[in-house]
N, C-alpha and C positions, 0 to 999 in steps of 0.2 A: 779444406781440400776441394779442387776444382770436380766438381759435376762427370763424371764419365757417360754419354750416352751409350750405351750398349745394342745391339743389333736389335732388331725385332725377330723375334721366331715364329714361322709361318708352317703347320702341317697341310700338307698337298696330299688331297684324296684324288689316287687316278683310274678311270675306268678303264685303262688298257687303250686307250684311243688319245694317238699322239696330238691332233686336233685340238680335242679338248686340254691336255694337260700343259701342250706348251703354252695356253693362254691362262693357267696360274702357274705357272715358273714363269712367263714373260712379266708376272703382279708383282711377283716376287722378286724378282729381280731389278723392276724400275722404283720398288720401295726401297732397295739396298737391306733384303731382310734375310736372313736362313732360313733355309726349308728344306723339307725331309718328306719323301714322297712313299704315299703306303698307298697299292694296288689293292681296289675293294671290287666286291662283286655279288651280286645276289644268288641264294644258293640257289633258288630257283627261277624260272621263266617267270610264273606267278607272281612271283615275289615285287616286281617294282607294280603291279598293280594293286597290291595288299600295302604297300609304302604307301602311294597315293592316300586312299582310303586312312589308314592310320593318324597321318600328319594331319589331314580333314577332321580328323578327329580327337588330335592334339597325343595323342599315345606312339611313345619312342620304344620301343627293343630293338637288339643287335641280331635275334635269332635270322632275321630274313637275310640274313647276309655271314658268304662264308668263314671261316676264322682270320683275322686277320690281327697286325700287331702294333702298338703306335711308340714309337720309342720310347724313353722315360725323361721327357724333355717337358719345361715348362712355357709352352706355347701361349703366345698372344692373338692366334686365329686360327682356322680351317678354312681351308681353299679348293673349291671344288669349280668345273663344270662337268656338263652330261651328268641325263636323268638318272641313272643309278648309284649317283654320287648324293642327291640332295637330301636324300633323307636321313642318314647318316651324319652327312657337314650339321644338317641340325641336331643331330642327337647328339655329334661332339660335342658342338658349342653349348648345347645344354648343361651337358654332365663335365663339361670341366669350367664351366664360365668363362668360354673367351668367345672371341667374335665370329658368328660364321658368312661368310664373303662367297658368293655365287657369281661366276662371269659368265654367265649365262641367264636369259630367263625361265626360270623353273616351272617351264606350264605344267599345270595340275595341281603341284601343290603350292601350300597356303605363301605368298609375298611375305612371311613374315621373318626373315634373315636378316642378319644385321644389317650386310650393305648387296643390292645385288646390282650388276654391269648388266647393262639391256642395251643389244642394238637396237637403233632406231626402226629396220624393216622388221624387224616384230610387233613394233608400236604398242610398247610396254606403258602402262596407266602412272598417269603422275603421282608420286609418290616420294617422301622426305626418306628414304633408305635405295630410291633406286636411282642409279646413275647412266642417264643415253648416252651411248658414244656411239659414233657412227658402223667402225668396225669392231672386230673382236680384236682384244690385246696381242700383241704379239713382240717379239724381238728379235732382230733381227741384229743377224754378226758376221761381218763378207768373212771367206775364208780364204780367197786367196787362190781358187779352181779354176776362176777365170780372168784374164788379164787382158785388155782393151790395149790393140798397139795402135788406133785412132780413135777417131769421132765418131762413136759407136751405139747402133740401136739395139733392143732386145725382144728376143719373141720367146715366150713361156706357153706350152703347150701342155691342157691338164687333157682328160678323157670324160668321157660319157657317165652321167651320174643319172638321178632319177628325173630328174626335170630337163639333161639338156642332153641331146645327143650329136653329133661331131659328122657334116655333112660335107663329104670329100672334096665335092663340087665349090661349096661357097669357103673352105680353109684353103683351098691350091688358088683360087681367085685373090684371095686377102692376102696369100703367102705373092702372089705374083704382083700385088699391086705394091706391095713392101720394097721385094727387093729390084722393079725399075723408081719407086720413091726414094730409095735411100743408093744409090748407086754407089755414089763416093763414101759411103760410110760403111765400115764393118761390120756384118751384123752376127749375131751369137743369137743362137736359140736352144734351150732345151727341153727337152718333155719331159714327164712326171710319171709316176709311180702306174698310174692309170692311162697313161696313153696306148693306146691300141697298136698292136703291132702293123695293121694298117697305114695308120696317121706316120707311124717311126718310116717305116719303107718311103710315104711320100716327102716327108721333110728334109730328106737325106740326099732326093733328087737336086735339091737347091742347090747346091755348092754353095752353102754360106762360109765363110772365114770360119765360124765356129758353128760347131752343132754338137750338142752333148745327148745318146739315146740314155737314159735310164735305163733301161732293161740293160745294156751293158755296161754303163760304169753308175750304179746309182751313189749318185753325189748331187749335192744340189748347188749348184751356183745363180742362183736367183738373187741374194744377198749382193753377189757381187754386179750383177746386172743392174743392179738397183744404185749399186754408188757409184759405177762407170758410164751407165749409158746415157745416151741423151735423154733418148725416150725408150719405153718399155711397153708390147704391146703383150696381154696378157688375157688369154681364153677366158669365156665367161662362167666356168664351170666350177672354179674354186675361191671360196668365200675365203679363204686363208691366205692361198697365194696373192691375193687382192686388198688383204687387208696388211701384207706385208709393207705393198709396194706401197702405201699412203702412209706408213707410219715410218719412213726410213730412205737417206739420201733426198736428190734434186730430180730425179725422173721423172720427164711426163709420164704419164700414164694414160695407156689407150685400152679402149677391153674388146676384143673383136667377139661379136656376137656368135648366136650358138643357135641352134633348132630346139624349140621347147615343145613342151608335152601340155605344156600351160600357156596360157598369156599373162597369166597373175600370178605369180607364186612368190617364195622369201628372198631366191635370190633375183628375180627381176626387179623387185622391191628394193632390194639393198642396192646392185649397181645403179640404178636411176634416180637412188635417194642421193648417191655420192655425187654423180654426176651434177645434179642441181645446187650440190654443197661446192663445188668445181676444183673435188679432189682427183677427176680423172673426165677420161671422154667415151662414149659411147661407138666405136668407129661404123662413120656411113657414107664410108668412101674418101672421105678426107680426115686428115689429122688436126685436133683442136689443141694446144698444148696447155695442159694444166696438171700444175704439179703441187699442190696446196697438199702439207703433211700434217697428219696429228701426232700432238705432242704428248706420247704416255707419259710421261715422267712426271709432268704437271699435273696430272691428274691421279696417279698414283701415289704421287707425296702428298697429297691433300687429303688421304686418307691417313683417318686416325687409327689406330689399334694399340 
């Protein structure tokens, strides 16, 4: 009788932050695996710094973390990112002997996971279990929100995080130099979860063809931006939205700068590691086109479980 391969089955530890979990359901899904996602959390504040300490220490319990449930399913891994997931992905993998898989790098505690995903602006230590990739995993699937009736650029507009803050003056410049650059072309922009009600009011002065505000229809058409437009210029504030745009569709990719609070930090790190990799361009006044994508799939069927 011919051989059946059967699916792989993958448990997903989520800490409640969509961030992290769609980059293992995005694992999971360029593996072609099942997965089944259980929401964990520490009972206390304390508690992810008593994890630390413990795993340093090679001792696993569950007490530091609230009741939670894992289906009755015979899994081939644990898949976790974010810090209040890792001590745990390891205690699964312990006590049921399967593999535990980190897409993130887990500072503090011990590298010793079966396989872990490190981006490069972390500059993760070489190591036979850890795997650099430039972005974080993600997948991406247009939905169909947004439809290009020409030759069409895109503007993604995130919000003010701890390192970059959104300076009125130099976005209504970028926003002005866009659209006499792109005249004949239709442009689409929309903001995000985090855009300021500020940024919404001036972007809306633009009369672009499309403008989508989140705060009143939140839907994302980023995906679609990404398989329609020519090019896509996209704020420096979101490692996600950033990492979408290199792993999916033909878009150049432009990243229009941001006011930091640093001149060194992770994400200055990560857009100028890409930039030199010539996944995307750093916009400084002109547009460089480069649209150079990574390929998940190749890198996620290469793992074993």
């Amino acid at each position: 009788m011919e051989n059946i391969r059967l699916k792989k089955k993958v448990l997903i530890l989520s800490d409640g932050r969509m961030g992290h979990l769609n980059q293992s359901v995005a694992f999971a899904n360029y593996m072609g695996a099942e997965y089944h996602i259980v929401q964990v959390a520490f009972r206390t504040r304390w508690a992810k710094g008593v994890a630390v300490v413990l795993d340093n220490l090679h001792f696993y319990t569950n007490t530091l973390y609230r009741p939670y449930k894992i289906p009755d399913v015979l899994y081939d891994a644990v898949v976790s990112a974010g810090s209040s997931t890792y001590y745990l992905t390891k205690l699964i993998g312990k006590k049921y002997g399967i593999k535990s898989i980190v897409m993130m790098l887990p500072k503090g505690y011990r590298y010793d996971f079966d396989l872990i995903f490190a981006q490069t602006h972390d500059m993760p230590p070489k190591r036979e279990n850890i795997i650099e990739i430039p972005v974080n995993f993600s997948h991406v699937e247009p939905k169909g929100i947004y439809m290009a009736d020409k030759t069409s650029v895109g503007i993604i507009i995130g919000g003010d995080n701890k390192v970059f803050t959104f300076s009125m003056e130099t976005l209504e410049m970028q926003l002005e130099w866009i659209k006499k650059s792109y005249k004949d072309y239709e442009v689409a922009l929309t903001t995000s979860p985090r855009t300021s009600v500020e940024v919404e009011k001036l972007v809306q002065k633009y009369g672009f063809e499309y403008i989508l505000v989140y705060s009143d229809d939140p839907v994302n058409p980023i995906a679609d931006f990404l398989e329609q437009c020519e090019t896509v210029f996209i704020t420096a504030d979101s490692t996600s939205m950033i990492s979408e745009a290199i792993s999916y569709g033909k878009a150049n990719v432009v990243i229009l700068p941001l006011e930091s609070s640093k001149k060194e930090n992770k994400f200055t790190r990560f857009i100028s590691s890409l930039q030199k990799q010539g996944y995307l361009h750093i916009f400084d006044g002109t547009v460089k086109y480069k649209n150079r994508k990574i390929n998940f799939v190749n890198i996620a069927t290469k793992v074993h479980i």
